[in-house]
C-alpha positions in Angstrom: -122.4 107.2 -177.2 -121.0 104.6 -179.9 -123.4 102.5 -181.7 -124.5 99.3 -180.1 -123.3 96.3 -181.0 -126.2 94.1 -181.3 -126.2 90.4 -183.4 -129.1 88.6 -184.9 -130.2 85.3 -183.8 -132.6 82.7 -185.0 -134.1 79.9 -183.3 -134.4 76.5 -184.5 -135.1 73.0 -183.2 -132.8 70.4 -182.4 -134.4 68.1 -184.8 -134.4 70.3 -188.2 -130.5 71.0 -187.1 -129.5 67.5 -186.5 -131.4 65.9 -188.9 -131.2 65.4 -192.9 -130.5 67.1 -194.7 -130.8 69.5 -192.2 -130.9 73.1 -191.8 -130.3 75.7 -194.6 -127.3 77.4 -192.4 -125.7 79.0 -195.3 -128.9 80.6 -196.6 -129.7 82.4 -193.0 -125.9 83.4 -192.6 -126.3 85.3 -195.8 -130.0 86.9 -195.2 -127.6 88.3 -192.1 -128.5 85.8 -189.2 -125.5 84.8 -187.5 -125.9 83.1 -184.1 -128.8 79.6 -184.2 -130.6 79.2 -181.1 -131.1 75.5 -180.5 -134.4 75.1 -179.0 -135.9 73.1 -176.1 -133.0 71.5 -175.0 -134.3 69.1 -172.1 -133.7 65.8 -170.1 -135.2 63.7 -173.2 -133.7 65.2 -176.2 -131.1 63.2 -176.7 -127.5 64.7 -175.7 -126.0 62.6 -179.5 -128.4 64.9 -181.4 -127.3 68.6 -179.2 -123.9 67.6 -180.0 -124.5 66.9 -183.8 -126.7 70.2 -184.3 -123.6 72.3 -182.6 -121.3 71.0 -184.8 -123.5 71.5 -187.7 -123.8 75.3 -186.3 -120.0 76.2 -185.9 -118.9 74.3 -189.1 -121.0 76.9 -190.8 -119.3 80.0 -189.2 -122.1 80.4 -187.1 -122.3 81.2 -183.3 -124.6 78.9 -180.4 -127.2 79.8 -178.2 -129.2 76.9 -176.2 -132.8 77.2 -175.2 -132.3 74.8 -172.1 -134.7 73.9 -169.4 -134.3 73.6 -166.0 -134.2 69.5 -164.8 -138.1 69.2 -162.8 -135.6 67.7 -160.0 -132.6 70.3 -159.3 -130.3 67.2 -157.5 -127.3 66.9 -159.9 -124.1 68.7 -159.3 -122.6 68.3 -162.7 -123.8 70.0 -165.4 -124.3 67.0 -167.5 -127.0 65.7 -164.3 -128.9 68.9 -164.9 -128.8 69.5 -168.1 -129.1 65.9 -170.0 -129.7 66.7 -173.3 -126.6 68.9 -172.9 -124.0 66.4 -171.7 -122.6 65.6 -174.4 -121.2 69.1 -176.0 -120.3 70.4 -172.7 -116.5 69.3 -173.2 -116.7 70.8 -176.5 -118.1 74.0 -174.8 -115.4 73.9 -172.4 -113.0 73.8 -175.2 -114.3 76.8 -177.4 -114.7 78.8 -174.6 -117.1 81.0 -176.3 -120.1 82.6 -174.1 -123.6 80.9 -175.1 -126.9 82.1 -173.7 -128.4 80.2 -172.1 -132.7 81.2 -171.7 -134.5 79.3 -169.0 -138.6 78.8 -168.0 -139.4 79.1 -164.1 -141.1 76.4 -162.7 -144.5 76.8 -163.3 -147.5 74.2 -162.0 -151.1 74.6 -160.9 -150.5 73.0 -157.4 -148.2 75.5 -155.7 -147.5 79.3 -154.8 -145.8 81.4 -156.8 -143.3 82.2 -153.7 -142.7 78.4 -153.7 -142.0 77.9 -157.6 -139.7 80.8 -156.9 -137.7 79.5 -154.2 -137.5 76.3 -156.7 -136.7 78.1 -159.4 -133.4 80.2 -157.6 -132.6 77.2 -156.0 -132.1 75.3 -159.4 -130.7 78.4 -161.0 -127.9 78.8 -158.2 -126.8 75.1 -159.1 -126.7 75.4 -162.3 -124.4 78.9 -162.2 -122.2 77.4 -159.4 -121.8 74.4 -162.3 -120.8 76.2 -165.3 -118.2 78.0 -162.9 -116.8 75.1 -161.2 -116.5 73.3 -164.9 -115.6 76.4 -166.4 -118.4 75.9 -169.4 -118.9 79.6 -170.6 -122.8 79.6 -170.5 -124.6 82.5 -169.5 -128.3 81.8 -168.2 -131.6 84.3 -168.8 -134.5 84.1 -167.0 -137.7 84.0 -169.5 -140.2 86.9 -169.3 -143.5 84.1 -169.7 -146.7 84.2 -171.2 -149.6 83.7 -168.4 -150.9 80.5 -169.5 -152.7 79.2 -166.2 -150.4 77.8 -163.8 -148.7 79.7 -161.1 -145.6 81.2 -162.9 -143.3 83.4 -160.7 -142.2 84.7 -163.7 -144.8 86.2 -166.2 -144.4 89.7 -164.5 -141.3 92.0 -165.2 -141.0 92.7 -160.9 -141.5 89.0 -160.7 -138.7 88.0 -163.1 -136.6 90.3 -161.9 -136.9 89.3 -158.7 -136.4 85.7 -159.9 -132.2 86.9 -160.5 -131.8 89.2 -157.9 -128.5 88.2 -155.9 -127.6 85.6 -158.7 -125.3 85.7 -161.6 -128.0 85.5 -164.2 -129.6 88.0 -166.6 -133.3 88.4 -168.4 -134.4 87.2 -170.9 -136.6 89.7 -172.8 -139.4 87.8 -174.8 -141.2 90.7 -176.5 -144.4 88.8 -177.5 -144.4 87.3 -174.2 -144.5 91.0 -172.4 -146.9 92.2 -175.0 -149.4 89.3 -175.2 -149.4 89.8 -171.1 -150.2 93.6 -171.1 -152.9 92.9 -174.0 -154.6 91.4 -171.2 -153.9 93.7 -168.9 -151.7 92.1 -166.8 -148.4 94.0 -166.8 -147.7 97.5 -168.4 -146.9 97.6 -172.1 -143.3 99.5 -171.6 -141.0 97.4 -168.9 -139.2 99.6 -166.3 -135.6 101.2 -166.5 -134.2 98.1 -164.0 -135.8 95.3 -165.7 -134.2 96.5 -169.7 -130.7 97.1 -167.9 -130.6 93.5 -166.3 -131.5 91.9 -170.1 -128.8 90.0 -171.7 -130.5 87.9 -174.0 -134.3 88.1 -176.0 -136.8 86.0 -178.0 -138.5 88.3 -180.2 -141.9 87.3 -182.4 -145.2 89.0 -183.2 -148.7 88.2 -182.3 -151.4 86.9 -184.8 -154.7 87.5 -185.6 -156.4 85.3 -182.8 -153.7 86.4 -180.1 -151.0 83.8 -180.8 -147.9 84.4 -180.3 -144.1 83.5 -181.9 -145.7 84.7 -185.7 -143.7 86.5 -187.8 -142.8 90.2 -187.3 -145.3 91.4 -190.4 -148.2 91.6 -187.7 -147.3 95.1 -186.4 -148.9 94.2 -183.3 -145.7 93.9 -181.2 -143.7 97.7 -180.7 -140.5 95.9 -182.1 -138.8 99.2 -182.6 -139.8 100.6 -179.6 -138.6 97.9 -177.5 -134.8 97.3 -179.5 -134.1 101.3 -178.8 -135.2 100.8 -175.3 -132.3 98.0 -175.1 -129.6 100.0 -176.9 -130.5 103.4 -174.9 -129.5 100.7 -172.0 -126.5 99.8 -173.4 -127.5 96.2 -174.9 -125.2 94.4 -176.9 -126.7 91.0 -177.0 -129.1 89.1 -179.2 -131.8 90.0 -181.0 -132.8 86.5 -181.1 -136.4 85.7 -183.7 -138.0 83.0 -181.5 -141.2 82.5 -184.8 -143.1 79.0 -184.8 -143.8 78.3 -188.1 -146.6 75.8 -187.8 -148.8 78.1 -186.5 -149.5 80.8 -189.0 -148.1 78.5 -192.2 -151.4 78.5 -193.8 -152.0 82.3 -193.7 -147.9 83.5 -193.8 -145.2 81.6 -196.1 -142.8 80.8 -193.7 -140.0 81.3 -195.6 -140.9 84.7 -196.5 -142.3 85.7 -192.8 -138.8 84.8 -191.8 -137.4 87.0 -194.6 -139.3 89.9 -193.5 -138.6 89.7 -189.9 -134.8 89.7 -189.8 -135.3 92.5 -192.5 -137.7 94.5 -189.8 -135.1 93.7 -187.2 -131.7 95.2 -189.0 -133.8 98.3 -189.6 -134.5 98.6 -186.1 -130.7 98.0 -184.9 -130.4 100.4 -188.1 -132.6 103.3 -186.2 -131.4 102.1 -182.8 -128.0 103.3 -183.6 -128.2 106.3 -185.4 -130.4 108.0 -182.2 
């Protein structure tokens, strides 16, 4: 079997990107990072910003990922009425015609079923597929693997998310600290099965801290990184290895700068490993 091909990704808010000076893009193209993951894209960030950050991303030589969520009311029919904060790169989108992943939540609240948040959920993903083909805007949704957190969430189970795409044109999302932080509890089982790693096509990956937080650097050990990237290119992955790492949480006890460092270093020596098996 040839190697895998397998690209580095970094997430980073729309803010840092759009703002100034903004983002060192040049710096994390040479530490070997080259697709930006803008994240939280919603109905309030503000579609002038999106568009700026993009720009700011393929001027650098870089490729796009969005971090979108799903609009709270699936009504629109247009793109731009279900994703707001998105409306105003779409054309741009349309014109490049390169793929972007696209990660989604499920609905998640503490007033309903699971089965209903589901049915939600697939309801708003269908629009949003039968969008992007009918505009021909090259975006690729991924259903999130979530972190229990409280509310009913169909999707913080592996059978549950992929149960979430079955039937629809959409792929996984693989969070890594997500799956881990949920089988630490004892909640799902530590290693995903065969069907849920061959229906991934995009992943957030980030270790968990001391006190059980999650998106911290990959310097924890906590997280089986390796483990989990061989399991996607024994599948055949060629996707994203996208860090997902929140900086503001382990600042004081990790220098962000050099957590980052170390991370996309841990990461090419895993695709490293990956292909050479």
């Amino acid at each position: 079997m040839g190697a895998t091909v397998m690209r580095l990704g970094l997430s980073r808010s729309v803010e840092e990107l759009a703002g100034v000076p903004g983002a060192p893009l040049a710096q994390w193209r040479e530490w070997g990072i080259p697709v930006i993951e803008l994240r939280r894209v919603d109905e309030e960030t503000p579609p002038e910003e999106v568009t700026r950050a993009a720009r700011r991303i393929w001027s650098a030589g870089l490729a796009l990922a969005i971090h979108a969520r799903l609009p709270r009311m699936a009504t629109g029919a247009t793109l731009g009425k279900l994703f707001l904060g998105l409306s105003g790169v779409l054309p741009e989108l349309r014109e490049r015609g390169e793929e972007v992943a696209v990660p989604i939540h499920a609905y998640a609240a503490r007033a309903e079923s699971e089965s209903r948040l589901a049915a939600q959920t697939r309801e708003a993903v269908r629009r949003a597929v039968d969008a992007a083909e009918r505009e021909e805007v090259p975006l690729r949704f991924a259903m999130e693997l979530n972190r229990v957190k409280g509310p009913a969430d169909p999707s913080v189970t592996y059978e549950g998310v992929l149960a979430l795409v079955e039937g629809l044109p959409a792929g996984i999302c693989w969070d890594f600290g997500h799956g881990c932080s949920n089988a630490r509890r004892g909640l799902l089982a530590a290693t995903p099965p065969a069907a849920f790693v061959a229906a991934v096509t995009h992943t957030h990956i980030h270790d968990i801290g001391p006190s059980g937080e999650t998106h911290w650097p990959l310097t924890q050990g906590v997280v089986p990184v390796d483990a989990y990237v061989a399991m996607l290119a024994s599948a055949g992955y060629g996707g994203i290895l996208n860090l997902e790492l929140s900086e503001e949480r382990y600042a004081g006890q990790v220098d962000p700068a050099e957590g980052l460092r170390a991370s996309i270093e841990r990461l090419r020596e895993c695709v490293k490993r990956a292909n050479r098996c």
